[in-house]
N, C-alpha and C positions, 0 to 999 in steps of 0.2 A: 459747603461740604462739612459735616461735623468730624470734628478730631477725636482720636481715641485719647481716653483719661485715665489709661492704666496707669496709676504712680509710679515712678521711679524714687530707687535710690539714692540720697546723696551721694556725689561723687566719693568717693577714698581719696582719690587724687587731692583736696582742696585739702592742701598740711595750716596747722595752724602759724602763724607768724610766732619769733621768738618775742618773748615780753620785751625784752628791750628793745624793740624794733618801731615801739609806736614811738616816732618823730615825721614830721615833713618829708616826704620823698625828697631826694635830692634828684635835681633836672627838670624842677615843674617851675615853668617858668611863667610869670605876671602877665595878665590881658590887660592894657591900661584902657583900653575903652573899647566900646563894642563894636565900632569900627572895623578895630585890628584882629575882631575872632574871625573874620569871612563866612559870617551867617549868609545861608543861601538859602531858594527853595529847593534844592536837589542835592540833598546833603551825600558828601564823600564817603567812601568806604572807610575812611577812621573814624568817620561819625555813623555810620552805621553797626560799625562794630570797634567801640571801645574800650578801654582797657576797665576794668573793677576799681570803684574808689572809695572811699572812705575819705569822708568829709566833716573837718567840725570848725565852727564860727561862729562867734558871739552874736546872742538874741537878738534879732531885729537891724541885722545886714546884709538881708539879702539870699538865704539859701533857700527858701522858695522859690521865687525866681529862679535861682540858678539853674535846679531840677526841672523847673518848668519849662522852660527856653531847652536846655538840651531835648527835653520831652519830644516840644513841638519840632526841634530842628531835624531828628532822627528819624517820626515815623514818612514813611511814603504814603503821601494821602491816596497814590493811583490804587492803593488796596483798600478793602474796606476791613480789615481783619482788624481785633485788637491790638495793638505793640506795645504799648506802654503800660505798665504794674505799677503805680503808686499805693504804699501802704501804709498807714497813719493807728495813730495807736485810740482816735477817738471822732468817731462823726462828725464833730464841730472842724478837727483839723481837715478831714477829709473834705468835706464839703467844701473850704477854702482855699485847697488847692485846687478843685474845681473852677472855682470863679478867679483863680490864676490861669489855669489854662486854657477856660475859657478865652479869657482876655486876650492871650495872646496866640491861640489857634486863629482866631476870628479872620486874620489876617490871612489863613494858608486854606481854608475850605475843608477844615477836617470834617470827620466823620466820627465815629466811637473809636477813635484811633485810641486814645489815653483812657485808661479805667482808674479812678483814686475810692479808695475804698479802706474799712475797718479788716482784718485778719479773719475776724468772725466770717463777715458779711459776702466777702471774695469768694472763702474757702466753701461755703455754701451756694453761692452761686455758681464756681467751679464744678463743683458735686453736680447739681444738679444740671451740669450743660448748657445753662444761660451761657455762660463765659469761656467759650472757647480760647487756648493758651496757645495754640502751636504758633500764631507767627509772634507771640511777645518776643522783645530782645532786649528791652530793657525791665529793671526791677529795681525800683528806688524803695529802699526803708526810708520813710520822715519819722523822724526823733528814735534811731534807732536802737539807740539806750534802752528805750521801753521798749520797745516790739522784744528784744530779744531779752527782755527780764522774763521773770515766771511767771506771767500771767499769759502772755503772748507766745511765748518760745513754741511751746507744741504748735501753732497754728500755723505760726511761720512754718515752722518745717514741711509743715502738713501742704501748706498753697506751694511751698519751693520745687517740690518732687514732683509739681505737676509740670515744668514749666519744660522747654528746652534746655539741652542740655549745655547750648553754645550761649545761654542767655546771660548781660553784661550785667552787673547788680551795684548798684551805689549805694551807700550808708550816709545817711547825716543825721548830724543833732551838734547840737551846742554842746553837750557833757558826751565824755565816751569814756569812762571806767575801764582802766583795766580789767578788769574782770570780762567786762565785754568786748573789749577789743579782741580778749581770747579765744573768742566764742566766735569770732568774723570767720575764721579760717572755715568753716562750715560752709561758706556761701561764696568767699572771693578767690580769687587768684592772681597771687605775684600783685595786692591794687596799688593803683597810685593813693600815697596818705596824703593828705593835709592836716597838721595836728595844730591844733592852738595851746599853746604853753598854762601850764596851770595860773600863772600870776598874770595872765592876758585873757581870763575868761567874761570875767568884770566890767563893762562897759564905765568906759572914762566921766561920763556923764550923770555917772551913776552915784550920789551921797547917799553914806549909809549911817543911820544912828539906831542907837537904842534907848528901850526907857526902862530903866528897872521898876520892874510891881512886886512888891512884897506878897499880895496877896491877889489870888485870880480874879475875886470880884471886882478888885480896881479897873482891873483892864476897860470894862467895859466905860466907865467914867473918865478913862483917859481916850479911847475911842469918840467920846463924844465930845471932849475939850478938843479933840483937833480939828474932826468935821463941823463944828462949830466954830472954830476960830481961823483955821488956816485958810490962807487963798489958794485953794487948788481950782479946778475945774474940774476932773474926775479924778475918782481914787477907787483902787481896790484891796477891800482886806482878806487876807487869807488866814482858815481855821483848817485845822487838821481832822478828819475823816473820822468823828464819835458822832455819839448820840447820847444824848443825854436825857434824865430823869425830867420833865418840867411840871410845874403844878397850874398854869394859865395864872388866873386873876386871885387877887386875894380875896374875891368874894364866890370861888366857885371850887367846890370839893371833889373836882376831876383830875384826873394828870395823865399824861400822856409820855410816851418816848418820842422824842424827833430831833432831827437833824439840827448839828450845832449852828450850822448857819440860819437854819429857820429861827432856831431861837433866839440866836443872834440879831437876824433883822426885826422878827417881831418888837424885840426891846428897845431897839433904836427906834420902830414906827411907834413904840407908844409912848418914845420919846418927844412926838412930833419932828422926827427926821423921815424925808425920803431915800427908800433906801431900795435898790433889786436884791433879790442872792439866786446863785444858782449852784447845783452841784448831777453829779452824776446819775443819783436815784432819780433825775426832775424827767419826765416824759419829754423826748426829743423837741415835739411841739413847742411845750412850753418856754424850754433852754433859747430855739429860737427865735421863739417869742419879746424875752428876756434881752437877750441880746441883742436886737432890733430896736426896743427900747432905749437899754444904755446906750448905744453907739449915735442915737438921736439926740442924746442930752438930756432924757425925761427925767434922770435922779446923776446924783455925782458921785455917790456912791455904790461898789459892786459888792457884796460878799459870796464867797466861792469855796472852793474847796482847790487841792492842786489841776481840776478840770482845765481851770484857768492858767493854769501855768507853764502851757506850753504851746505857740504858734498862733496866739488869740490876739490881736493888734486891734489897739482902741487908740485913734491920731491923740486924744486929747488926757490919756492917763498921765497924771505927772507922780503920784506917789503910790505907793505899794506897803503899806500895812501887816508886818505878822503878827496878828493876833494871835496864834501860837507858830511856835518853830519849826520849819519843815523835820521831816523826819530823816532825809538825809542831804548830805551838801550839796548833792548835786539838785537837787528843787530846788534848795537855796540859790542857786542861779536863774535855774530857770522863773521864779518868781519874778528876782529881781531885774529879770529879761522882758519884764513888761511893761518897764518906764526905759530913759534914755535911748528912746529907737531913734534910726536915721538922725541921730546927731541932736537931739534935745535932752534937753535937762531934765531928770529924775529922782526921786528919792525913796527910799526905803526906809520903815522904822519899824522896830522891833521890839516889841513886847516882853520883856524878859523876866523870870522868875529868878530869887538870889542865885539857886542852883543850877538856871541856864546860861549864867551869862560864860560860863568855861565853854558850852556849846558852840557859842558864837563866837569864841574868842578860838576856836580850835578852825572853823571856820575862815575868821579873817585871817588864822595864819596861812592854811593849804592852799588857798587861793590868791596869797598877798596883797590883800587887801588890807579899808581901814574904816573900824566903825565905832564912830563916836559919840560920845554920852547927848541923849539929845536937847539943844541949848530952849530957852523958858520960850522966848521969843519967837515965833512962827516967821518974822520978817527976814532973821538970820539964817532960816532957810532956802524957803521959796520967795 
């Protein structure tokens, strides 16, 4: 039976929380093991209809999962309708949560119970009646920092007003901004918080240095003293979202505009280094392409752009490279949220200019953290 797709308004009802509100709900009490959640396949009416949450936890502990498991534990497979809204801020993350819940549907006989999808790509399918809403009850934002910055805001709005109106809505991400916490009262109501303390964003695992460059062309020679010397097994470096002027060969009177990562990797392949890079302009195809690659072992090194810096899990990444500085602190997590997952050791090194090192120094204060000059010897690290 098709459902009608006449938009609704956001509720009025949903008041925003006061700023000083975002801490840890108080009465949310600890699941020591999965045991003690009483996972079933005929999930309860509290699990059918749960309370709105807001969820944040450092990179690479688990909040996947988390979302994914309630996902599967919530819908009734005896329907065939969609129930679950997974929204992700970029196709690679979407497609990953996919092959989460695939993993773990496989076990109950679902059907299109769970949709994970881009804002874009929903809200047009929406439109067009592919995706009917009426039995969703759940609506997870993954990394909801971005969905609800300015690039995504209108689109969210735009898929939320189609949904039910009793429908339960979870937030996660590793960073959650004030700014954006303000902006929840839009979607939740009365939720339960989970907040992580600003000086606990930092995974423990995680060394952080820097290297000062005087001048930008160093960088690239200090790039190649480390993939040349250090023992890693993979690393990825991260450049900021320009393009730059390039002239190709010194024996050819063309030049081109492209991407700094291209440029980037080019000069390390005619370094005789292998090298991947991927960013956002790259055809879907090819991104997966790419990443099929790396995740095999075919080069040890990635270059990227922040595409990569957020939900992208490579088991054997051990250091993280800023080639330049993210643009704000919260990337600067989430970067550095691509080494020390599930409990291994990682590190980070930073690229700095005289006049960035107050950046990074403003940085290690907000989040209390500690980043040190980094030492000649690659053994005293890794």
């Amino acid at each position: 039976m098709a459902t009608s797709l006449m938009a609704r308004p956001v509720p009025a009802t949903r008041s925003r929380p006061p700023a000083t509100a975002f801490e840890t709900a108080t009465g949310v009490e600890a699941v020591l093991s999965f045991d003690c959640m009483g996972l079933s396949n005929d999930p309860s009416a509290i699990q059918q209809r749960g309370r709105d949450v807001i969820a944040q936890a450092q990179s690479g502990t688990g909040k996947t999962s988390t979302f994914a498991l309630a996902s599967c534990q919530i819908v009734d497979t005896s329907r065939r309708d969609v129930q679950v809204l997974i929204l992700s801020p970029t196709r690679d993350l979407a497609s990953r949560t996919e092959r989460v819940v695939l993993a773990i549907g496989y076990y109950r006989n679902h059907g299109v119970h769970v949709v994970s999808g881009t804002p874009g790509r929903v809200l047009d399918i929406i439109k067009r009646r592919t995706l009917r809403t009426k039995a969703i009850k759940l609506l997870v934002l993954d990394e909801a920092d971005e969905l609800l910055s300015r690039g995504f805001k209108d689109q969210i709005y735009d898929v939320y007003r189609f949904l039910p109106p009793e429908i339960q809505v979870v937030l996660v991400s590793a960073t959650l901004p004030t700014e954006i916490l303000e902006m929840t009262g839009r979607f939740v109501t009365d939720p339960v918080r989970i907040v992580v303390k600003r000086n606990e964003l930092m995974l423990e695992r995680v060394d952080q240095y820097m290297v000062p460059v005087e001048i930008v062309d160093w960088k690239f020679d200090t790039l190649c003293d480390l993939y040349d010397n250090w023992p890693i097994s993979q690393g990825v470096v991260f450049c900021n979202r320009e393009n730059i002027r390039w002239s190709g060969t010194a024996t050819s009177a063309w030049s081109r505009t492209t991407h700094m990562v291209e440029w980037l990797a080019e000069k390390m392949r005619d370094s005789n280094f292998t090298v991947y890079f991927m960013h956002r302009e790259m055809p879907q195809m090819e991104r997966d392409a790419v990443m099929a690659g790396f995740r095999s072992g075919a080069t040890r090194l990635m270059i990227t752009t922040d595409v990569w810096a957020r939900g992208i899990d490579v088991e054997q990444v051990c250091l993280v490279v800023n080639y330049d500085l993210p643009n704000s602190r919260e990337l600067y997590v989430h970067r550095a949220g691509r080494v020390g997952r599930f409990g291994r050791k990682g590190v980070v090194v930073n690229f700095v200019k005289d006049k960035e090192i107050q950046i990074l120094r403003d940085i290690e204060q907000y989040y209390g953290t500690n980043v040190c000059e980094c030492p000649e010897d690659p053994a005293d690290i890794i």
